[in-house]
TORKOL-4160 file (C-alpha; in steps of 0.2 Angstrom, whole numbers, padded with zeros to 4 digits, m for minus):
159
<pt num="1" X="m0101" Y="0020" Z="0083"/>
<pt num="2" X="m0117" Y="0019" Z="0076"/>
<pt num="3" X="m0128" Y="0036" Z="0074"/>
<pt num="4" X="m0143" Y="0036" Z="0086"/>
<pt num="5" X="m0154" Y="0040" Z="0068"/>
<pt num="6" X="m0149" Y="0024" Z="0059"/>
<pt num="7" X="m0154" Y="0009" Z="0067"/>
<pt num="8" X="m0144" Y="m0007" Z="0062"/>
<pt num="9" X="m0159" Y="m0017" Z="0059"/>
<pt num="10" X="m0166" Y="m0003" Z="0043"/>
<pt num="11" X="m0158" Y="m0015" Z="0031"/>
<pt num="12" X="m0159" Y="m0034" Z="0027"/>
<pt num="13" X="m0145" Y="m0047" Z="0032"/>
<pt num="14" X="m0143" Y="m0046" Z="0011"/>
<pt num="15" X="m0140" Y="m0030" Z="0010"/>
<pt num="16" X="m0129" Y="m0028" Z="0028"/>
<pt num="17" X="m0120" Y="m0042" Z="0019"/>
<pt num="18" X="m0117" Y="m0033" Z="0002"/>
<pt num="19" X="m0110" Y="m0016" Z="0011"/>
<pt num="20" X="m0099" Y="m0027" Z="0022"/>
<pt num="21" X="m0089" Y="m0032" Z="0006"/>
<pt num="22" X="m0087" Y="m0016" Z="m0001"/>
<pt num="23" X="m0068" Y="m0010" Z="m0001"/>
<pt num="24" X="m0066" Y="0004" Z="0010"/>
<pt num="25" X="m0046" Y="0005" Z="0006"/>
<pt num="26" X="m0037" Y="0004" Z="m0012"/>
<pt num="27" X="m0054" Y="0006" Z="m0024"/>
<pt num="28" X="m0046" Y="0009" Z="m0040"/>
<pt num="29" X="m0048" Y="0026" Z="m0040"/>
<pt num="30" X="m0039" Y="0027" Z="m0026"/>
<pt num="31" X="m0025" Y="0016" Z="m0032"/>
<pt num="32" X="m0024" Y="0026" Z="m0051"/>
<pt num="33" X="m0022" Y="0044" Z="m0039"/>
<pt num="34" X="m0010" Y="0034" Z="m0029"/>
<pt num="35" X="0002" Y="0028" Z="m0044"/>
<pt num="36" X="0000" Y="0045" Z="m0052"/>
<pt num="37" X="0007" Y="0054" Z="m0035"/>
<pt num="38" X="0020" Y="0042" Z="m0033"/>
<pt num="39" X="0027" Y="0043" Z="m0052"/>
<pt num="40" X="0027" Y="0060" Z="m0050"/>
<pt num="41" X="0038" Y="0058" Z="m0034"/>
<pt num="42" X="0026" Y="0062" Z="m0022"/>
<pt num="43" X="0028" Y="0051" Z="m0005"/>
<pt num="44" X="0012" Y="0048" Z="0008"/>
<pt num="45" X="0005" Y="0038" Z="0020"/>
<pt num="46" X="m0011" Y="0027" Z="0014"/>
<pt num="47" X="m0026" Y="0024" Z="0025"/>
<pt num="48" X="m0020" Y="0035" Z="0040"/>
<pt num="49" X="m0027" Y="0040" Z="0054"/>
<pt num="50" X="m0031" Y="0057" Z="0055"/>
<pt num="51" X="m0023" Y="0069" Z="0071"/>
<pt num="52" X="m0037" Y="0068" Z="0085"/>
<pt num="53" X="m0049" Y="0056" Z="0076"/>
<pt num="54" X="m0041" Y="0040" Z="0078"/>
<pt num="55" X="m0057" Y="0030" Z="0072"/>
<pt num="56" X="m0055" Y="0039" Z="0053"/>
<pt num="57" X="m0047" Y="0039" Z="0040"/>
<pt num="58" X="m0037" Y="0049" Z="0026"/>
<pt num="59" X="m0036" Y="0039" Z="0011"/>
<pt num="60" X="m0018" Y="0048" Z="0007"/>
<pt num="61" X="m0009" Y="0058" Z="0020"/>
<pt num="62" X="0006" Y="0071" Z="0018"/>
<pt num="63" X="0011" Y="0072" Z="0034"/>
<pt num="64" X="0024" Y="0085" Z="0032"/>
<pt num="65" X="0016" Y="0096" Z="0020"/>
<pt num="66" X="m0001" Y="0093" Z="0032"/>
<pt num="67" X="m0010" Y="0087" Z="0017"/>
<pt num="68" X="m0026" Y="0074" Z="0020"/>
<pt num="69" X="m0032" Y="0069" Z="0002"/>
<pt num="70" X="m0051" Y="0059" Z="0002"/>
<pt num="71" X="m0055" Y="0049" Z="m0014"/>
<pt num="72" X="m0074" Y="0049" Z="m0012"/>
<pt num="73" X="m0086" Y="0038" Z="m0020"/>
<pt num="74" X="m0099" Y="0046" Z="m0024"/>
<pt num="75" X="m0115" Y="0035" Z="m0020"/>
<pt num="76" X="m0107" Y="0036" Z="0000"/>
<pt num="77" X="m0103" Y="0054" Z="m0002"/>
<pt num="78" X="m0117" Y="0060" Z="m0012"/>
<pt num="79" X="m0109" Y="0067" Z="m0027"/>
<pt num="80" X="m0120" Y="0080" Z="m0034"/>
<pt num="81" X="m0116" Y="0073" Z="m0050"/>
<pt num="82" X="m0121" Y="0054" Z="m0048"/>
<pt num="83" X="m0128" Y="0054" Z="m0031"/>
<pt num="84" X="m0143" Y="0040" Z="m0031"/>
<pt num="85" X="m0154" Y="0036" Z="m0017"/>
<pt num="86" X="m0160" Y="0017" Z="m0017"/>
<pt num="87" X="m0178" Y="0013" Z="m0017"/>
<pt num="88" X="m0180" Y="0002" Z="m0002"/>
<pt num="89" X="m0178" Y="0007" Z="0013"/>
<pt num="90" X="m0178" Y="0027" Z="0006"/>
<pt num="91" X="m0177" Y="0033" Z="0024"/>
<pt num="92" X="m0164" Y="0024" Z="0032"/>
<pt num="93" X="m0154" Y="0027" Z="0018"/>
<pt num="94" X="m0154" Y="0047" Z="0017"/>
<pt num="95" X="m0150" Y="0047" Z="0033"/>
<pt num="96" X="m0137" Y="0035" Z="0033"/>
<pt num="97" X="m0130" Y="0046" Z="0017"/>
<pt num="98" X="m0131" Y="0063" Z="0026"/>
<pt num="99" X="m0123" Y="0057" Z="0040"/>
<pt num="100" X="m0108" Y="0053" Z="0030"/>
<pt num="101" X="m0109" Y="0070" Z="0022"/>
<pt num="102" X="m0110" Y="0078" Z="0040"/>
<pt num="103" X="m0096" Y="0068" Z="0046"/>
<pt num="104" X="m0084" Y="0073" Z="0031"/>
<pt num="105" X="m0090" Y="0091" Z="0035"/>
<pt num="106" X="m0082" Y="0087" Z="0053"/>
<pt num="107" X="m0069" Y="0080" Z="0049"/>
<pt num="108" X="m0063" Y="0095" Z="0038"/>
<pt num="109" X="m0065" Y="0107" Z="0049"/>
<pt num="110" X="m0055" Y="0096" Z="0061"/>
<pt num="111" X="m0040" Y="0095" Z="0052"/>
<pt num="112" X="m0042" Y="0113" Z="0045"/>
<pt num="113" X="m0041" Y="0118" Z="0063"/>
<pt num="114" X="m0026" Y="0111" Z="0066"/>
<pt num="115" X="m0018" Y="0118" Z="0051"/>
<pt num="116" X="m0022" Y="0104" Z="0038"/>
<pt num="117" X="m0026" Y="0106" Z="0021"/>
<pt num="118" X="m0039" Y="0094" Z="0015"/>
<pt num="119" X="m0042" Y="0090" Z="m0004"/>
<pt num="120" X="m0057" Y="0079" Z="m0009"/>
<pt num="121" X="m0057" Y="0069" Z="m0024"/>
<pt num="122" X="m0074" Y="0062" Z="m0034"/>
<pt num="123" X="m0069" Y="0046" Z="m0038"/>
<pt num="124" X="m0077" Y="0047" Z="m0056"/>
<pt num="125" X="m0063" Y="0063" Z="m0058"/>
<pt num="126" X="m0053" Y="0064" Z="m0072"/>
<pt num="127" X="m0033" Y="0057" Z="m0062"/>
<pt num="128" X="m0022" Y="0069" Z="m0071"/>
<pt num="129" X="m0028" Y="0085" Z="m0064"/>
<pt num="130" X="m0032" Y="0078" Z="m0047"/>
<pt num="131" X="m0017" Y="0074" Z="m0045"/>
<pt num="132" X="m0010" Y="0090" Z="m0053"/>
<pt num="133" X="m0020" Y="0101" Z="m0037"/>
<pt num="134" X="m0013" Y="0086" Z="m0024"/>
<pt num="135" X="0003" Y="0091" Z="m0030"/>
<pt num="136" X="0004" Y="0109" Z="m0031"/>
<pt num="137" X="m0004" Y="0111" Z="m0015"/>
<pt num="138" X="0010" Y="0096" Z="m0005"/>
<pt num="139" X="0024" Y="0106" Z="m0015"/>
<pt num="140" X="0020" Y="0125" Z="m0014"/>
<pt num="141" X="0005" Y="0125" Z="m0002"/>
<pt num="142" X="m0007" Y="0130" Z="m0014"/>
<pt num="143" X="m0019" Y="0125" Z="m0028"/>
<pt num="144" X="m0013" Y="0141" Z="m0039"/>
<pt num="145" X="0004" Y="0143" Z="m0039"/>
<pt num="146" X="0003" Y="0161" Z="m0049"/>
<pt num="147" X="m0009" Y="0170" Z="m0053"/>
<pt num="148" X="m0007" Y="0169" Z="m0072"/>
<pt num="149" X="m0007" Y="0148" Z="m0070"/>
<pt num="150" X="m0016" Y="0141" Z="m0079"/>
<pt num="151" X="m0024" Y="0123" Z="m0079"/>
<pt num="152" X="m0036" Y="0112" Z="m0072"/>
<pt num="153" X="m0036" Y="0116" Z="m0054"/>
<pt num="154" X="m0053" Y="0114" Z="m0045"/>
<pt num="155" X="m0056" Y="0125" Z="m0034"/>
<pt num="156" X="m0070" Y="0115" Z="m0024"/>
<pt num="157" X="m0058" Y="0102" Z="m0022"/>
<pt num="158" X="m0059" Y="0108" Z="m0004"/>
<pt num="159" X="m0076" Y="0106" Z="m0002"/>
């Protein structure tokens, strides 16, 4: 459903066009997390729907760990690293962007409140200790597994 805000006619045919061909499933950082998972013997759902929001979308899913893992790009999430904001059209655009960053927001605290754990990924991050969190977290419910552990873990993974 389209937000009230963000008008479909804000952007030319071109550009509609251009977004319409845009992967939204099996980007290749999604397949490198994926093939890292699965070597290490992890085993998920890909493109799920999620408990209670049928219309979205987890990219991987544990389902008995209760473990939804996001891959975001980070032009349609607004990476604070990479985020850019195209020229024309500046308005439509922002708004289009938070949007997405509002409804990732919801969409966390959705699945937290059902007892989820949701791990975000920036897909210009580094695969190995992405997956390292993913895994720690579906094998022993945790980032951290001791206290003197020590590694890459990211605690804003959970953004």
């Amino acid at each position: 459903m389209r937000s009230a805000a963000i008008p479909s006619t804000a952007i030319s045919v071109t550009t509609s066009r251009r977004m319409s061909r845009q992967r939204t499933r099996d980007t290749e950082p999604e397949m490198l997390l994926r093939r890292e998972l699965h070597r290490r013997g992890l085993r998920y759902r890909v493109d799920a729907a999620l408990p209670g929001l049928p219309r979205r979308r987890a990219d991987i899913l544990v389902s008995r760990a209760r473990v939804a893992v996001f891959v975001d790009g980070c032009f349609w999430h607004a990476c604070p690293e990479h985020k850019t904001t195209p020229a024309a059209n500046g308005t439509w655009w922002a708004a289009k962007l938070a949007r997405n960053i509002e409804r990732d927001r919801e969409t966390d605290d959705h699945l937290r409140s059902l007892g989820w754990t949701v791990l975000r990924v920036w897909e210009h991050e580094d695969i190995e200790p992405a997956a390292t969190d993913i895994e720690r977290v579906v094998r022993y419910g945790r980032l951290r597994v001791t206290d003197t552990d020590v590694g890459p873990s990211s605690p804003d993974r959970t953004r």
